[in-house]
C-alpha positions in Angstrom: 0.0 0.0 0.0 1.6 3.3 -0.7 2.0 5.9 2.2 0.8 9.3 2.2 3.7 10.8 0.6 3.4 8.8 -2.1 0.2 9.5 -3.1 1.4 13.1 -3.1 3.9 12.4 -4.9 1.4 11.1 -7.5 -0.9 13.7 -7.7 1.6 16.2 -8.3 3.0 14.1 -11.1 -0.5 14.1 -12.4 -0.6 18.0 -11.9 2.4 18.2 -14.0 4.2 19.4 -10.4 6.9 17.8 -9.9 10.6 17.9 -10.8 12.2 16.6 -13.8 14.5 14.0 -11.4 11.2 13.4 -8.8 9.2 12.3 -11.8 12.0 10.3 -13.4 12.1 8.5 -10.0 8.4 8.0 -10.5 9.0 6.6 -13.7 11.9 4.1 -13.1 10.0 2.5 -10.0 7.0 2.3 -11.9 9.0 0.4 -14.6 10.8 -2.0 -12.0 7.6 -2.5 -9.7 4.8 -4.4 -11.1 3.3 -3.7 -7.6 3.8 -0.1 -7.5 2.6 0.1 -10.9 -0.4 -1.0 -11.0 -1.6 0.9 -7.6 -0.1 3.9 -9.0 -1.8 3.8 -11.7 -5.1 3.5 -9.7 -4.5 6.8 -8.4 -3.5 8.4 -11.4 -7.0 6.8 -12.8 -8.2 8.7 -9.8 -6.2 12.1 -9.8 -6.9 12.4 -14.3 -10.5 11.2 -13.7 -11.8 13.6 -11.3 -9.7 16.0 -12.9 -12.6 15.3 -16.0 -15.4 15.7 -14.3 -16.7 18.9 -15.1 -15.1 21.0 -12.7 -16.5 23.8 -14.4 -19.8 23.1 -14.1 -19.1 22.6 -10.1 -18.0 25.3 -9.9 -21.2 26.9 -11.5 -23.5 25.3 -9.2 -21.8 26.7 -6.3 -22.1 30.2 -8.0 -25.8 29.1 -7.9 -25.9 27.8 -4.7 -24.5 31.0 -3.3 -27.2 33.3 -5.3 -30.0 31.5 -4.3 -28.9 31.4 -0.5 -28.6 35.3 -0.9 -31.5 35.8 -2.3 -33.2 33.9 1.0 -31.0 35.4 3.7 -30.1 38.7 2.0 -26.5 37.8 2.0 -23.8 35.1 0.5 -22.0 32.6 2.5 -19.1 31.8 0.6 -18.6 28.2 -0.8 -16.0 28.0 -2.4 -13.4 27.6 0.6 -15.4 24.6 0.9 -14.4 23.2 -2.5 -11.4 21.5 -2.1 -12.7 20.0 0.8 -16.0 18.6 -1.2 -13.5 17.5 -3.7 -11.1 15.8 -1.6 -14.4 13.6 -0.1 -15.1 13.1 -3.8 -12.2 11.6 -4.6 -12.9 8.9 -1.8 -16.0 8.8 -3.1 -14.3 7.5 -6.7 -11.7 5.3 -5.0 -15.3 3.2 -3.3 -17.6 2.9 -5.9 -16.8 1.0 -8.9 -15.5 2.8 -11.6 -17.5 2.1 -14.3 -20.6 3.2 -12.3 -19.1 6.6 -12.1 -18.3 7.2 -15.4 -14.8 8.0 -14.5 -12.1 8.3 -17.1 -8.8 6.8 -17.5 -5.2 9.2 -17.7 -4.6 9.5 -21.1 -0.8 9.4 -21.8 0.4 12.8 -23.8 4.2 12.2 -24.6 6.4 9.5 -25.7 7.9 8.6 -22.3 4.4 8.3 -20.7 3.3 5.6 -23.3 6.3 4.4 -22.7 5.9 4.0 -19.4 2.6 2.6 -20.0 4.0 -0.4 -22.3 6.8 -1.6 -21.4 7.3 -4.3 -19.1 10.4 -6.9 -18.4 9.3 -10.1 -20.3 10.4 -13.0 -17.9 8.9 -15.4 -20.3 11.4 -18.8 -20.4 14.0 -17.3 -18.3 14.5 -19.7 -16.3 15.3 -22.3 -19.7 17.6 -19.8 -20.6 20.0 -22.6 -19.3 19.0 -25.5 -22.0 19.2 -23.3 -24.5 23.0 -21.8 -23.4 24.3 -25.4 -22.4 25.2 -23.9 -18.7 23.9 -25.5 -15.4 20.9 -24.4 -13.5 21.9 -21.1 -12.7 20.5 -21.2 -9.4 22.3 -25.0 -8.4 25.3 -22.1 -9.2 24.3 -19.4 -7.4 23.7 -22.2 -3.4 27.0 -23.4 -4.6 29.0 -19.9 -4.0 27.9 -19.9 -0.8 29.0 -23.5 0.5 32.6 -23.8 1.5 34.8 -26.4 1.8 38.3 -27.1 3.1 40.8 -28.6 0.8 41.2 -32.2 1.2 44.1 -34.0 -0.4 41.7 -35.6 -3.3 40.0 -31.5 -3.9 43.9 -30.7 -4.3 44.6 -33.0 -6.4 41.3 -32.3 -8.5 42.3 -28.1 -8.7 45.7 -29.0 -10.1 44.0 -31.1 -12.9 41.7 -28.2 -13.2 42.5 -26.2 -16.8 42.4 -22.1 -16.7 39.1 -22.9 -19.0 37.7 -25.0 -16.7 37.7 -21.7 -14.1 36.6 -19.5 -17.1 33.2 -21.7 -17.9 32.8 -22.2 -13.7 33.0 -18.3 -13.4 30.6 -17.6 -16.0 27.7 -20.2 -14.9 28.4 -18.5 -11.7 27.9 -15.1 -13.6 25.0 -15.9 -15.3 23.5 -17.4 -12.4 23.6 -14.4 -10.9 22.5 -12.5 -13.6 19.1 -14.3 -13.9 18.8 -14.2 -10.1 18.8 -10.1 -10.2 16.9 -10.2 -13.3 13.9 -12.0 -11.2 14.6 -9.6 -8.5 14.0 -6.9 -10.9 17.1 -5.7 -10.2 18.0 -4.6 -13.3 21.0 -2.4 -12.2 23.2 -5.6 -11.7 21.3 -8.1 -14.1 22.9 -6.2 -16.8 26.3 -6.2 -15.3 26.4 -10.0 -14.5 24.9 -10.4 -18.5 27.0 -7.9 -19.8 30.1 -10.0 -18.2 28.4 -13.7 -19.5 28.1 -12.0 -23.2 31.6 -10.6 -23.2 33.8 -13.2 -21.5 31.8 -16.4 -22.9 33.6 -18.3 -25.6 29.9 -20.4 -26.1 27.9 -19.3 -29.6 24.3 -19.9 -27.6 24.4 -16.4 -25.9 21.9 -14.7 -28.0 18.9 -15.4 -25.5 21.3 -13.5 -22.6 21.4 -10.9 -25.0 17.8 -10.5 -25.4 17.0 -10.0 -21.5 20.6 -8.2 -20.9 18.9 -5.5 -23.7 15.4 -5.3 -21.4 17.5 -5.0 -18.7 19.1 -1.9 -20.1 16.1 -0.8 -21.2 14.7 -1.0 -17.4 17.8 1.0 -16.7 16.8 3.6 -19.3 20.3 2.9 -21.4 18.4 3.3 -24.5 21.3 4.1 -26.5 23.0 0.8 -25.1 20.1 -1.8 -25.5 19.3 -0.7 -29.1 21.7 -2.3 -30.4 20.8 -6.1 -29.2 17.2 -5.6 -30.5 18.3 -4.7 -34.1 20.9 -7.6 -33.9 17.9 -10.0 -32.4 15.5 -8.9 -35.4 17.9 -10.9 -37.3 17.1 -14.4 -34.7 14.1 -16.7 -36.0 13.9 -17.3 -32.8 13.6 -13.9 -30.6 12.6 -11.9 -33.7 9.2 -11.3 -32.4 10.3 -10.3 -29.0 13.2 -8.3 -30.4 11.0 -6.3 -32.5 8.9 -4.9 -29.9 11.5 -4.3 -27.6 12.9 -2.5 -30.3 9.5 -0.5 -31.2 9.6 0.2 -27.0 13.4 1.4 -27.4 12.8 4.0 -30.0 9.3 5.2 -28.2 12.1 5.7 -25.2 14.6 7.8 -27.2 11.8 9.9 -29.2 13.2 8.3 -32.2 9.0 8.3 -33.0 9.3 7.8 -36.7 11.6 4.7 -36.2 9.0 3.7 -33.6 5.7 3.7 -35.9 7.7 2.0 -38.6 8.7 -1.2 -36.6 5.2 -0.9 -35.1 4.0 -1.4 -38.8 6.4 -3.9 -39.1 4.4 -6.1 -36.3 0.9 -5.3 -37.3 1.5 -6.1 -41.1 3.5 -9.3 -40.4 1.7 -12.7 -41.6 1.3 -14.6 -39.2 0.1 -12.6 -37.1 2.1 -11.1 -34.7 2.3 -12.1 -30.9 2.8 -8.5 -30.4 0.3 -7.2 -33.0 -2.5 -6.1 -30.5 -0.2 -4.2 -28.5 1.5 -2.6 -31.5 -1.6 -1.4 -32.9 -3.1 0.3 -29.9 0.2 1.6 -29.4 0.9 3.3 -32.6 -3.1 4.4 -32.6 -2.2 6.2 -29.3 0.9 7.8 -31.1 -1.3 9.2 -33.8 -3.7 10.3 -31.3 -1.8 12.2 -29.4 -0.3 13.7 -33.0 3.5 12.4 -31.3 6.4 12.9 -34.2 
């Protein structure tokens, strides 16, 4: 549940109020917390939806309200000092009745980084068979086994001094690709694209391209648009992660403003035959583009 401050924080965000680095904060936890997210998002239902409901025409019955009590008493008591107050009960009002019965309208998103926001979300689809598809171990068999230790016996010392400098090199990666998919489930996205940026450039294995294709969402998590881009348009070329690749690649653009690329790899998707996994999404995402007249 999110605390008062919170909530604040929100509404201001919704008000256009806040900082550039307070609402980038906003942004980045809302991107690596499904949780937060989606209760955020409630209140920004809330905040943009009352925000819709014809203030104006509140605030003309009150003008009403106040005449008519003059004409009865021969004097006005002021209302409007009440208004914030009547709108702060109706905005509890909004968060207890079902929204549909109300009438009350969703936040549209206005720039790129708000759809953005609104679309992207870290696939964790098959991450866990990343593993049969790279040829390591169970990354997290490797991740219990760095924290057992042992004491050299005479057999475990003989073993190391059979043990080639390779052998160390493929133990040290499993170990960093272990730990790589542990952060990525974490949603720590921070150090899941260390550890995968480490398997990708010290691994001397040809199965790393589905590493690459969660080390780019990672990036892309961590807003290092400039340095995932590239493993999508290299993916695009994969049979198999092509379909991901592509809208992670659509996503990236939308993040760098690069809106033209974006609406042409979104047309890419919806034309494609088959369809698309991603078509649905693409299309109400590049409708909301044009809507919102974004170039």
């Amino acid at each position: 549940m999110l605390n008062p401050k919170q909530i604040n924080d929100l509404e201001k965000y919704s008000n256009r109020c806040l900082s550039k680095e307070d609402k980038r904060k906003i942004e980045q936890q809302m991107q690596s917390d499904a949780d937060y997210k989606q209760e955020a998002k409630t209140y920004l239902d809330i905040f943009g939806g009352f925000n819709g409901l014809a203030v104006d025409k509140v605030k003309s019955d009150i003008d009403g309200w106040e005449q008519k009590h003059k004409n009865q008493v021969g004097r006005v008591i002021p209302m409007r000092r009440n208004f914030m107050r009547y709108a702060a009960a109706a905005a509890i009002i909004l968060l207890m009745v079902p929204l549909g019965y109300i009438g009350l309208q969703n936040v549209e998103p206005e720039s790129s980084n708000d759809l953005y926001v609104a679309y992207f979300s870290p696939s964790t689809a098959d991450i866990m068979d990343m593993t049969s598809r790279t040829g390591t171990m169970n990354p997290m068999d490797a991740i219990d086994n760095t924290d057992e230790t042992t004491e050299e016996t005479p057999s475990t010392a003989t073993a190391t001094e059979k043990t080639t400098e390779d052998d160390i090199d493929a133990e040290g990666l499993k170990l960093t690709l272990g730990k790589g998919i542990k952060a990525y489930n974490d949603k720590n996205y921070k150090d899941a694209s260390k550890y995968f940026s480490a398997y990708v450039d010290g691994s001397t294995q040809a199965q790393t391209t589905e590493v690459k294709l969660y080390l780019g969402i990672a990036l892309l998590a961590e807003n290092q648009v400039d340095r995932a881009e590239p493993y999508f348009k290299d993916l695009v070329k994969n049979a198999g992660l092509k379909e991901e690749a592509e809208w992670y690649l659509a996503l990236t653009y939308l993040r760098g403003n690069k809106i033209p690329k974006a609406k042409k790899t979104l047309s890419r998707i919806i034309n494609q035959k088959p369809e698309h996994p991603f078509q649905e999404k693409a299309q109400a995402l590049k409708d909301k583009i044009a809507k919102h007249n974004l170039k």
